[in-house]
C-alpha positions, 0 to 999 in steps of 0.5 A, spaced: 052 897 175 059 895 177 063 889 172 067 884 174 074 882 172 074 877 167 081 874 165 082 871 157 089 868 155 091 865 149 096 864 145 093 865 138 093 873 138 088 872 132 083 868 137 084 872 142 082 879 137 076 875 134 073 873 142 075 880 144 071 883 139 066 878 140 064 880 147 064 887 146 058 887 141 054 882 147 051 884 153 056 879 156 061 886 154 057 889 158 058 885 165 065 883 165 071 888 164 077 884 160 083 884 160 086 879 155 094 875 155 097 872 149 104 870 153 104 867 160 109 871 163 105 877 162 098 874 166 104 872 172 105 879 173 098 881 173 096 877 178 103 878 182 101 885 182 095 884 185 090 886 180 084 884 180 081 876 177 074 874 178 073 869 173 079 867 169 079 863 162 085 861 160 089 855 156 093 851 161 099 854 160 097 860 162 095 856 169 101 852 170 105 859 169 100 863 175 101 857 180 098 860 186 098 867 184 091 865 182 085 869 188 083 863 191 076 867 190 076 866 182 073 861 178 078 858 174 076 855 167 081 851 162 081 853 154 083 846 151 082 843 144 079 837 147 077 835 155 081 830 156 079 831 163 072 831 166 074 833 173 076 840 171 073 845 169 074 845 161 071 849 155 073 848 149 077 854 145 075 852 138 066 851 139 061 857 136 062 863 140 056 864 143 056 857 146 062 859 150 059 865 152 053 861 155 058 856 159 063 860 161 055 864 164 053 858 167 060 856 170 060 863 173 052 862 176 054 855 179 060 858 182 056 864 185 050 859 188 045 861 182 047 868 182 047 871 175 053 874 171 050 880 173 051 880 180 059 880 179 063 883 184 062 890 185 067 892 189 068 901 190 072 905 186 079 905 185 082 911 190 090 913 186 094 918 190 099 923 187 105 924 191 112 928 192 116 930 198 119 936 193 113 941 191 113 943 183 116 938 180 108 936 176 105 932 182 098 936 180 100 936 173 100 929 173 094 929 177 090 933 172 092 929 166 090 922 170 083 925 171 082 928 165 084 922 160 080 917 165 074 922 164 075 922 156 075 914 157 068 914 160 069 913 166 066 917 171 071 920 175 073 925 183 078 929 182 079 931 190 085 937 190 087 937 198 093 942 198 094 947 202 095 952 196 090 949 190 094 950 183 088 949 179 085 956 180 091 959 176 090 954 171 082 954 170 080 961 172 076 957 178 073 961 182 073 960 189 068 958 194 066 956 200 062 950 197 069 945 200 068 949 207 061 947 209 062 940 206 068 939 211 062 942 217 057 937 214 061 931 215 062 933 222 057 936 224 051 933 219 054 926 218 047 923 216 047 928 211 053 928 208 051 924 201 046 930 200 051 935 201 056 931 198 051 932 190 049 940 193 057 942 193 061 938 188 062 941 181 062 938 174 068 941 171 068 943 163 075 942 162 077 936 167 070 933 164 070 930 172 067 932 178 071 936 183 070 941 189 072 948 188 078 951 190 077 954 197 078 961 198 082 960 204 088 955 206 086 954 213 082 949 210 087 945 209 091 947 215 085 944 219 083 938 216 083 932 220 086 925 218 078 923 221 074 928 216 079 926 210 077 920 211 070 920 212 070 926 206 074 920 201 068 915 204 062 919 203 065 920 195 067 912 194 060 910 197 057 914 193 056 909 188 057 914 182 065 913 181 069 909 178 076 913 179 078 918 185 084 921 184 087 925 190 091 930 189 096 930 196 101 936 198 107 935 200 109 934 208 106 927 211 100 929 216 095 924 218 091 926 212 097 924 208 096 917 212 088 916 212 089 918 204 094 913 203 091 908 208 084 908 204 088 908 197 090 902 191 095 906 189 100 912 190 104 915 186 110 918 189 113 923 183 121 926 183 125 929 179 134 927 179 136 933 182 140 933 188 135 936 193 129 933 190 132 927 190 134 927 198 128 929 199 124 923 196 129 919 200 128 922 206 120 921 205 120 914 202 124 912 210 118 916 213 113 912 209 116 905 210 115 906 217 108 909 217 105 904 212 110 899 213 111 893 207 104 893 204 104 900 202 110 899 198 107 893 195 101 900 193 107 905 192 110 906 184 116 911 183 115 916 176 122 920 174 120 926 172 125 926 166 130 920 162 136 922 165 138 918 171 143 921 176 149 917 179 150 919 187 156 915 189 153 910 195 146 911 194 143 905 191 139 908 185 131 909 187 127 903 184 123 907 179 116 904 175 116 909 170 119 916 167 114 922 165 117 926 160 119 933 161 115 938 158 120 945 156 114 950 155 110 949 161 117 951 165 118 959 166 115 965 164 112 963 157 109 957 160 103 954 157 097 955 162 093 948 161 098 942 160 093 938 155 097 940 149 103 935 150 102 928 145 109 925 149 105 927 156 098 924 155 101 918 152 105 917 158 099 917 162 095 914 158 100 908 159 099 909 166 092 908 166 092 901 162 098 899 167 096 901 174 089 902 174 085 899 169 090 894 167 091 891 160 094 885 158 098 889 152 100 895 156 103 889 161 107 885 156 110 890 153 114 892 159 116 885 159 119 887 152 113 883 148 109 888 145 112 886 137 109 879 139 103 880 141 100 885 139 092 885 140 085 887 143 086 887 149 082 890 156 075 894 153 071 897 159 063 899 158 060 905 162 053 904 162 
């Protein structure tokens, strides 16, 4: 069962932990996903980035804040002290817990025509690609450690390698195979069967703890593949029903597959490093990328630095980044360490993505906004049923 996106906001931290931890022990934790604010400025910038809100519970600060950011779709409940206003949808902060819960229940089912809270928005899983116009500078590092840190959260996660020359062989001691062949031939000569075929050639990969095709035993698979096949192999793994989480690993040259990846993906994450050619590279392809996906995609597009240093290029304005991945020294030369799950700094970092980008969390948010200390909290909890 899918969960919808429930919104709680408060100031009072305190408040906020009681009624997160409340839900989580009831079946109510079970239905809804929550993601809990105690400033207003960081519920502003969940709802200006486009994150999800099905069903908000918030005090009227919060809302006034929000504005019109609220989804028109979402059903929208004031947490007062005391209803001062019977045309509004009002409950009261400080009442017994499980009586907010029923009425916050029965404003949903109203608001639905008379469905239940357990037919809450649904929707598919999250699609993530992971993107560098420079090869080997950690896109499929990144990639692996987003897949394998959602898998240990529970999640149920499709970890798609669509390179020309997989990496992850080398890595894991995967052997090749030709499951990845016949499921391309399957989509394009079996398309009423592709679900079938999709259960017989996926792998459950003992590392990654997440499914994943084998590496290929021959990169004219790739050379070969079309925009159409890549798009109905994503779409035969997302309708699936089975996964929360698709991250696709993308090689390093735009093609029609490149574009029905980005094109069916929330998220895109583009890695560079401050190089002078990596760097003129990124560039080059965030120009070709502009005029492929136009503004919208740059709405889905989050830049990460590969290490802290910024490189000033006279007459060239800094790149916009959203976040810096550290550099790991043993996973470079001949002693480099052959399954990078060992480095705390790295898995922190895309643990912070993961809060922020993909299953975002009130606290993650406000600490980018400089509030952490103020505002320490339980925040987002997500249940695998």
């Amino acid at each position: 069962m899918k969960q919808g996106h429930l919104i709680i906001a408060a100031r009072e931290q305190d408040y906020i932990q009681r009624l997160s931890s409340y839900m989580r022990d009831v079946e109510f934790g079970t239905i809804w996903q929550v993601t809990a604010f105690t400033h207003p400025p960081a519920l502003k910038q969940y709802l200006k980035n486009g994150y999800p809100a099905d069903l908000v519970l918030a005090q009227p600060v919060f809302l006034e804040e929000a504005g019109e950011l609220l989804p028109p779709s979402a059903v929208v409940a004031e947490l007062v002290r005391q209803r001062v206003d019977e045309g509004r949808q009002q409950l009261l902060q400080f009442q017994p817990l499980p009586e907010l819960l029923r009425q916050l229940t029965q404003l949903h089912r109203e608001a639905a025509g008379g469905a239940t809270l357990s037919a809450a928005p649904s929707g598919g899983p999250q699609i993530v690609a992971v993107y560098s116009a420079a090869a080997g500078i950690g896109k499929t590092t990144l990639a692996l450690h987003l897949a394998r840190a959602a898998a240990l959260r529970r999640k149920k996660v499709f970890y798609l390698n669509l390179e020309q020359w997989p990496g992850t062989a080398g890595l894991f001691g995967d052997p090749p195979d030709d499951s990845f062949s016949r499921m391309l031939y399957a989509l394009q000569a079996q398309p009423d069967q592709a679900a079938e075929r999709l259960r017989e050639h996926r792998k459950s990969h003992p590392t990654l703890h997440c499914d994943v095709f084998a590496p290929p035993q021959s990169a004219g698979e790739r050379r070969a593949l079309s925009g159409a096949v890549a798009a109905a192999l994503l779409e035969t793994i997302a309708s699936s029903g089975e996964y929360e989480l698709i991250i696709v690993d993308l090689d390093s040259w735009m093609d029609e597959v490149y574009d029905a990846v980005v094109g069916a993906s929330g998220r895109l994450l583009w890695l560079y490093a401050e190089d002078a050619v990596v760097r003129g590279k990124t560039q080059y392809g965030l120009d070709e990328a502009r005029k492929r996906g136009g503004s919208e995609l740059l709405q889905r597009l989050r830049l990460l630095r590969i290490g802290e240093s910024e490189l000033a290029v006279p007459g060239q304005t800094p790149l916009e980044t959203y976040g810096i991945l550290p550099v790991v020294p043993q996973w470079h030369g001949p002693q480099s360490t052959p399954v990078p799950f060992a480095s705390p700094q790295y898995r922190q970092a895309v643990e912070r993505l993961l809060d922020e980008l993909i299953w975002p969390q009130g606290e993650a948010i406000e600490e980018r906004l400089g509030r952490h200390d103020e505002a320490r909290m339980e925040t987002a909890y997500s249940r695998v049923h």
